[in-house]
Structures are given as C-alpha cells and as structure tokens.
N, C-alpha and C positions, 0 to 999 in steps of 0.2 A: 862568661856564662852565668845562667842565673840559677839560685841555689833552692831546688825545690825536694830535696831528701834526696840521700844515698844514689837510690836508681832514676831518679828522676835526672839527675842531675850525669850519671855516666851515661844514660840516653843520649842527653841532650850535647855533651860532648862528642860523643863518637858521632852525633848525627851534624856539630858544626867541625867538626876537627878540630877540637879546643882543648887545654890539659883539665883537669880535674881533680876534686882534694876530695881523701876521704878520711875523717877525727873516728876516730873509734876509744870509746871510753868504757872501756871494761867495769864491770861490777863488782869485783875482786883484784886485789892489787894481789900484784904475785912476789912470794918471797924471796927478799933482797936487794925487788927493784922500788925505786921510788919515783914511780910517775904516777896520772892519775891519768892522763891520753897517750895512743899513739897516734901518729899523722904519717900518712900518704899521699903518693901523690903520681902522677904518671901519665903516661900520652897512651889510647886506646892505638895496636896498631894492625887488631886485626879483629874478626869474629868465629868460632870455630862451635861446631856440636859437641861438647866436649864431653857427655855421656850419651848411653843410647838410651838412655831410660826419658829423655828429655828431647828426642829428633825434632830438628828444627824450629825449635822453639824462640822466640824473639827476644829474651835476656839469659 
C-alpha cells in the first residue's frame, strides 16, 4: 500500500484489504519512558458509526 498520511493511507487499506502502519511521535516524552515513537499496526476488520454526533460519516 502506498503511504500518503495517516488517513490517506487507512482508506486505502480498508479500501484494498491490506494491513497498515501508523508511527505516532509524541511531542512530550512521558515520565520514565524513554521512546521518542510509538508504532502500530493492525488489519482494518470492520466499519462502524461509532458516535452519533458524526451519523454516517465516511472516516
């Protein structure tokens, strides 16, 4: 899959059925730990309205 930002990129996933990464680099390091990224990563396996303040909304 081809890597065009964040949501560009979990679109295009769930739209080939493909896995997808997402680097999240905090702006504050938190006390104790010593990273500077976290990484995820995961298979899209469904799509849901998950507030109602946002009905049927496409992301």
């Amino acid at each position: 899959c081809m890597q065009h930002g964040v949501i560009a990129s979990v679109v295009n996933a769930f739209k080939t059925k493909c896995m997808f990464n997402v680097v999240y680099k905090p702006r504050m390091q938190f006390e104790g730990k010593d990273f500077s990224e976290k990484k995820y990563d995961g298979t899209i396996i469904g799509v849901n309205d998950m507030s109602p303040h946002w009905k049927d909304s496409e992301w």
